[in-house]
N, C-alpha and C positions, 0 to 999 in steps of 0.2 A: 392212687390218691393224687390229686393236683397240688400244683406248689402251694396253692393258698391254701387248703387242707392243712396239708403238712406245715405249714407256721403255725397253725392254732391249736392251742391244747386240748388235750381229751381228755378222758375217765378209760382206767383201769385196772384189774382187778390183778392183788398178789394175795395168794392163801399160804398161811404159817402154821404153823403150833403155837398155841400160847405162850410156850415158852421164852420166844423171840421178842414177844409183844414189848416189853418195855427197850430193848434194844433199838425195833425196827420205830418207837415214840421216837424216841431220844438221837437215833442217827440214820433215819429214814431205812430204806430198802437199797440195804450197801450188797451191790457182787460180789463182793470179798468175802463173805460169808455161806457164798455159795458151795454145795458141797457137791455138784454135779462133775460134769467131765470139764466143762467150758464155765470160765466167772462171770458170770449173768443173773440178773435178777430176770423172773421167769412174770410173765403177766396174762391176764389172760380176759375176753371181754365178760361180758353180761352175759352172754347166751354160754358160754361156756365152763362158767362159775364148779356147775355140780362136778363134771369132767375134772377138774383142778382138785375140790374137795375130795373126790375117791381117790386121786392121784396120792396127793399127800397124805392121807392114811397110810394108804398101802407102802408109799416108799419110807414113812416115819414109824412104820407100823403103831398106828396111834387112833384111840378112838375119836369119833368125832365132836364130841363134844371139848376136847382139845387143839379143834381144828377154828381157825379165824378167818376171816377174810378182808380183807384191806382194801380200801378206794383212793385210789391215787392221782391226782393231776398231773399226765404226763406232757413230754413235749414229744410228736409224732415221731420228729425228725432224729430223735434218738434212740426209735426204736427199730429194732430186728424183725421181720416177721417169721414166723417159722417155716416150717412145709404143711402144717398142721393150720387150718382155720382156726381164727381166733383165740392162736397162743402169738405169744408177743415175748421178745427176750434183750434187755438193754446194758452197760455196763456202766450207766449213769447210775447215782444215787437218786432217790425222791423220793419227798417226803408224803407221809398217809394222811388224808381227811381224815377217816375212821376206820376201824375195827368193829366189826358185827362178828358174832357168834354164826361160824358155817351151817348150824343146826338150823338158824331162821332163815337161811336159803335153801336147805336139803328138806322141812316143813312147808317152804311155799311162804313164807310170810314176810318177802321182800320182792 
């Protein structure tokens, strides 16, 4: 990515449980609620949305219709990329445009 890229903000994507939801409203997508090995909020693009939603089942053991997906405006320059294509992992907080139900991504109708 070039310097001018990385000034400009993008779009990406954090998948939750529902249960988070009013949290991640109310105090964006904090790392300190991370429950991984490393405190990062975890992201990941457009192309790789469904990857994210089987992920978070399986590691929340939880069906999908408990599963959300969040759009984020981030700033490049604070993020991590991973080893993996189009995951993304930050220790910045930020905050969500929206919450879609993962089911209208796993149906095709976004």
């Amino acid at each position: 990515m070039t310097d001018i890229a990385l000034s400009q903000p993008g779009v990406l994507y954090h998948v939750t449980i529902g249960s988070n939801l009013d949290s991640i409203w109310s105090d964006g997508i904090d790392p300190h609620y991370s429950k991984g090995k490393f405190e990062a909020s975890w992201y990941v693009t457009k192309e790789h949305i469904l990857w994210a939603v089987l992920h978070v089942a399986h590691r929340h053991d939880c069906k999908l219709d408990d599963i959300f997906v969040c759009s984020a405006v981030i700033q490049w320059s604070s993020m991590r990329r991973t080893n993996k294509q189009g995951r993304f992992c930050t220790q910045k907080c930020f905050q969500i445009e929206q919450a879609s139900p993962a089911l209208w991504y796993v149906n095709g109708e976004t």
